[in-house]
PyMOL CGO cylinders between C-alpha atoms (Angstrom):
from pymol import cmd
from pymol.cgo import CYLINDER

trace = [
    CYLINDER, -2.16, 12.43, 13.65, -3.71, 11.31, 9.82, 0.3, 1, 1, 1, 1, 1, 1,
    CYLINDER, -3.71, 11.31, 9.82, -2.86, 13.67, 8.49, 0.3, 1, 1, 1, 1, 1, 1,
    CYLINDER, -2.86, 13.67, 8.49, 0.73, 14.82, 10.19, 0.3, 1, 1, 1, 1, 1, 1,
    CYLINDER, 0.73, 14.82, 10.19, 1.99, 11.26, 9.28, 0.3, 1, 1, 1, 1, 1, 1,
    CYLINDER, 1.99, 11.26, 9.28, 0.12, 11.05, 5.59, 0.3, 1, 1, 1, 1, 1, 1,
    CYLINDER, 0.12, 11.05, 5.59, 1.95, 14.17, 5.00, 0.3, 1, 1, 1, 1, 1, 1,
    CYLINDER, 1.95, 14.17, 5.00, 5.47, 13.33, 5.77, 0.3, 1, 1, 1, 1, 1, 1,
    CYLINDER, 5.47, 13.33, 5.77, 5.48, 10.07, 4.11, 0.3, 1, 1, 1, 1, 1, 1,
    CYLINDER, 5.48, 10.07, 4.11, 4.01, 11.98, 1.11, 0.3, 1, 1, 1, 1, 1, 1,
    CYLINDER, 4.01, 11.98, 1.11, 7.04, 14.33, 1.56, 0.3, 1, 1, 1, 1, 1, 1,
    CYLINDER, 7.04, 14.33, 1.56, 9.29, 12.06, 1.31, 0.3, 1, 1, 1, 1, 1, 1,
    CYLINDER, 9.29, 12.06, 1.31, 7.44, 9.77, -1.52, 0.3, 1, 1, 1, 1, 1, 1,
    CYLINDER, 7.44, 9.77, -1.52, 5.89, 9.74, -4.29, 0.3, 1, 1, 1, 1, 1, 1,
    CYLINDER, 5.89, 9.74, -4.29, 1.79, 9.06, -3.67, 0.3, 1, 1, 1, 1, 1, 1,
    CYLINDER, 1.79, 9.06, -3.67, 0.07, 6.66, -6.57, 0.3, 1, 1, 1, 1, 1, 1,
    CYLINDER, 0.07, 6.66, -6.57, -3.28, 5.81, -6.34, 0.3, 1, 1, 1, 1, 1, 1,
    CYLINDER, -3.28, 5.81, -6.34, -4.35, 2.02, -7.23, 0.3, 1, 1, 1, 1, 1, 1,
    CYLINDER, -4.35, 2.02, -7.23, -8.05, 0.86, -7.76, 0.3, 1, 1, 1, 1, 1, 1,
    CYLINDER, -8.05, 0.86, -7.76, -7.31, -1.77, -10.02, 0.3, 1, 1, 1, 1, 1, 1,
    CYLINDER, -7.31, -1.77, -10.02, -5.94, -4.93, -10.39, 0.3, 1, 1, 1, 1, 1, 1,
    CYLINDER, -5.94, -4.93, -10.39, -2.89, -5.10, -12.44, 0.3, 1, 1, 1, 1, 1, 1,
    CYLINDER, -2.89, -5.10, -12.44, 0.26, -5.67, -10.60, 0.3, 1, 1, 1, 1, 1, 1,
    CYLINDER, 0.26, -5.67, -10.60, 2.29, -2.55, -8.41, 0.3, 1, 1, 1, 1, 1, 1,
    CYLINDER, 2.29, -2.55, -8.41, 6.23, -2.58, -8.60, 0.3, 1, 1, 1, 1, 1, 1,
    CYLINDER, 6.23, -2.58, -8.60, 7.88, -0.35, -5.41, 0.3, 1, 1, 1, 1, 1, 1,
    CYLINDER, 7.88, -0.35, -5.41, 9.29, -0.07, -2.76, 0.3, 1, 1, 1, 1, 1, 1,
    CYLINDER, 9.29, -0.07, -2.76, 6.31, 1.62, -1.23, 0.3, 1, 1, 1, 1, 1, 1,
    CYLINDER, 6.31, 1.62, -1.23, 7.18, 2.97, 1.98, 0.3, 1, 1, 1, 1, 1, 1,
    CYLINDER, 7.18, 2.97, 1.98, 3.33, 2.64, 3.23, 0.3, 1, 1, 1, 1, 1, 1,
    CYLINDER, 3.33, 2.64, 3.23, -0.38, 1.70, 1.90, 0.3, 1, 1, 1, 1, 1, 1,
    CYLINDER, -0.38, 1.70, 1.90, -3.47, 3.35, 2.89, 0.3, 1, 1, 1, 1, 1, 1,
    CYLINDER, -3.47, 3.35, 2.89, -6.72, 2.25, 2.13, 0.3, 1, 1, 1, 1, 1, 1,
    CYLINDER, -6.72, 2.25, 2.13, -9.51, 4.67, 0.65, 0.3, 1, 1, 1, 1, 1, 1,
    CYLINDER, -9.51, 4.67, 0.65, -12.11, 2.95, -0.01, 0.3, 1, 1, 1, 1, 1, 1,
    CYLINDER, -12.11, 2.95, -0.01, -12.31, -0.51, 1.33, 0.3, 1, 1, 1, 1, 1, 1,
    CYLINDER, -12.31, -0.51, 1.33, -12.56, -3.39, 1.94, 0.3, 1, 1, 1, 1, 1, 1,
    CYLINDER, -12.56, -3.39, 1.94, -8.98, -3.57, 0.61, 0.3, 1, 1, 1, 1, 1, 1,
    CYLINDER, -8.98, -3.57, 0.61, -8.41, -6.89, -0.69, 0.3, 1, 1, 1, 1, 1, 1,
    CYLINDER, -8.41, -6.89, -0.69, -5.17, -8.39, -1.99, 0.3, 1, 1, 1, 1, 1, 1,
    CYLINDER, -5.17, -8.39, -1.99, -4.73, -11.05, -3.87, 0.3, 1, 1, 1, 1, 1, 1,
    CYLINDER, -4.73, -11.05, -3.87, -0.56, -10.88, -3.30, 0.3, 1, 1, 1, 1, 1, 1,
    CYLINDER, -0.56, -10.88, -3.30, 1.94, -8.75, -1.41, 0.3, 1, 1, 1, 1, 1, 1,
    CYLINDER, 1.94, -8.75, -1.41, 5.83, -9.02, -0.63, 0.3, 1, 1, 1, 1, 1, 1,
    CYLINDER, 5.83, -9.02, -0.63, 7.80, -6.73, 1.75, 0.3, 1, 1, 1, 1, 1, 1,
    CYLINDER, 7.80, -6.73, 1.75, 10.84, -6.15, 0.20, 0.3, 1, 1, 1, 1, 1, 1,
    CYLINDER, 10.84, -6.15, 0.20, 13.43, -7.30, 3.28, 0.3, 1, 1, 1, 1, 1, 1,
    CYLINDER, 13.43, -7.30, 3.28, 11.94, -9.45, 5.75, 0.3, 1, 1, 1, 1, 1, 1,
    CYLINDER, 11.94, -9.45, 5.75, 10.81, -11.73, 2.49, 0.3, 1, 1, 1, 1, 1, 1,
    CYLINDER, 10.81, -11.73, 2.49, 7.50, -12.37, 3.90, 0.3, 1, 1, 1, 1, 1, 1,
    CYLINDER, 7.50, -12.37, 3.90, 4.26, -11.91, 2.25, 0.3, 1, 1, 1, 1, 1, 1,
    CYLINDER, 4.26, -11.91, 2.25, 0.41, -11.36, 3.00, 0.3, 1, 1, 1, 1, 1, 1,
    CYLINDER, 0.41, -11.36, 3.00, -2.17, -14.67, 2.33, 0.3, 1, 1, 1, 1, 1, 1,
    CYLINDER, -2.17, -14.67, 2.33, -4.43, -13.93, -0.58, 0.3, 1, 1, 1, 1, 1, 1,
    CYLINDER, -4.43, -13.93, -0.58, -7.25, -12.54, 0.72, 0.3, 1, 1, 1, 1, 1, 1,
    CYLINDER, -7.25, -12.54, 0.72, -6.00, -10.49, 3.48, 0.3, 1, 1, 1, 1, 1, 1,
    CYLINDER, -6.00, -10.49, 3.48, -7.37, -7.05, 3.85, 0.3, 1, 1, 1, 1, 1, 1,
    CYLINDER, -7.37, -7.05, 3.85, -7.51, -3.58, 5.16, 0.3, 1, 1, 1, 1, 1, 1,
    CYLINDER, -7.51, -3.58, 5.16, -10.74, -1.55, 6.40, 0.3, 1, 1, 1, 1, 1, 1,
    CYLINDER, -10.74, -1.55, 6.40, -10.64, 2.15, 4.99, 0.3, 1, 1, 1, 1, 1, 1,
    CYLINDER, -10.64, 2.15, 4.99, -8.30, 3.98, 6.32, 0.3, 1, 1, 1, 1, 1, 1,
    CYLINDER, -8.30, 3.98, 6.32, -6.01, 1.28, 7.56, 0.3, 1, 1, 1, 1, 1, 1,
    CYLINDER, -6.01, 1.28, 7.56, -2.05, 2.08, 6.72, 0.3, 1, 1, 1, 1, 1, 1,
    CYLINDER, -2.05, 2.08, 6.72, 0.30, -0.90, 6.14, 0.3, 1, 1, 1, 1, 1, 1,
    CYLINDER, 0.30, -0.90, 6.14, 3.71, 0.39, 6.65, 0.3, 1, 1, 1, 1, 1, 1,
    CYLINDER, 3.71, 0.39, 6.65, 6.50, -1.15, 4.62, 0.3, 1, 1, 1, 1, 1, 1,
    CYLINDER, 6.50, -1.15, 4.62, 8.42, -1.46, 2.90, 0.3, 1, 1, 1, 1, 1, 1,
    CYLINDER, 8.42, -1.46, 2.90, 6.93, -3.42, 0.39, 0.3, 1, 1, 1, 1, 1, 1,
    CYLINDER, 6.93, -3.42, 0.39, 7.93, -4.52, -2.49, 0.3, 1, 1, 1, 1, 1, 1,
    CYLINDER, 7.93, -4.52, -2.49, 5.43, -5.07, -5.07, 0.3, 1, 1, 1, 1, 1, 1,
    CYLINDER, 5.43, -5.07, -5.07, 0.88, -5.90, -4.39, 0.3, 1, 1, 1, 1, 1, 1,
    CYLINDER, 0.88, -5.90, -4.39, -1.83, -6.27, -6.16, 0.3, 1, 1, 1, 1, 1, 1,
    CYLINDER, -1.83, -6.27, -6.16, -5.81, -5.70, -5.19, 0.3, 1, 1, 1, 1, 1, 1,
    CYLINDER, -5.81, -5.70, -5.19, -8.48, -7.61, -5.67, 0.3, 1, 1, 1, 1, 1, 1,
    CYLINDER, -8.48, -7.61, -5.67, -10.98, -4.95, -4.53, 0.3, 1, 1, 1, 1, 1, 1,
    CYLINDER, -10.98, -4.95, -4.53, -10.91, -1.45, -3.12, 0.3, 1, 1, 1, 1, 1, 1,
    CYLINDER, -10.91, -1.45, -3.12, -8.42, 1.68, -3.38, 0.3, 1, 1, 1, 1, 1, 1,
    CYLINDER, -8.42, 1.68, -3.38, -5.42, 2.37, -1.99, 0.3, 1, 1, 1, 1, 1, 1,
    CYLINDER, -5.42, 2.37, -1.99, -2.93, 5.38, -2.10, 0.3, 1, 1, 1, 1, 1, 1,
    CYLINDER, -2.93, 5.38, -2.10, 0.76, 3.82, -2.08, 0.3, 1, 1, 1, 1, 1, 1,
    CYLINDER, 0.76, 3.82, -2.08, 4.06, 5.64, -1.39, 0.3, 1, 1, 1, 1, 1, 1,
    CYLINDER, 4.06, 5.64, -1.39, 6.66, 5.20, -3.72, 0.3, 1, 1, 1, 1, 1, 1,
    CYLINDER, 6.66, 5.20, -3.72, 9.72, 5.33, -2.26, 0.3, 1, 1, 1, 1, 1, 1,
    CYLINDER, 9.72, 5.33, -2.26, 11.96, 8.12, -3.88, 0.3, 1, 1, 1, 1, 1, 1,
    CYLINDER, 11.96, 8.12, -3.88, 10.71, 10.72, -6.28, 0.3, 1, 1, 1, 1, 1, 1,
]
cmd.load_cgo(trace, "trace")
């Protein structure tokens, strides 16, 4: 199931990987975590306009569907989908 639903939102957008900790513009349609513990020290979702505490986190292979509109780690490696390509 991974990999079916990594692959269609992959088809549909644009994959970036993130291990560091400048600041990530989207949408992003989802977040998966690589190589955890995923920290973040922000995150928006782009219509509810709610947001994730600083600090929250993801074990690897945890997937944060969106859409969100802009994070940024503290620790550990995601792969974000871009909305669009």
């Amino acid at each position: 199931m991974d990999r079916i639903l990594t692959a269609l939102i992959g088809f549909w957008g644009e994959p970036v990987v993130v291990g560091n900790t400048n600041a990530q513009t989207g949408p992003f349609y989802a977040i998966k975590a690589i190589n955890g513990p995923v920290v973040f020290s922000a995150l928006a979702f782009t219509k509810s306009g709610q947001s994730l505490s600083s600090g929250d986190r993801l074990v690897e292979g945890d997937v944060l569907f969106g859409p969100v509109a802009s994070f940024t780690l503290t620790s550990g490696k995601v792969i974000a989908y871009k909305v669009g390509i």
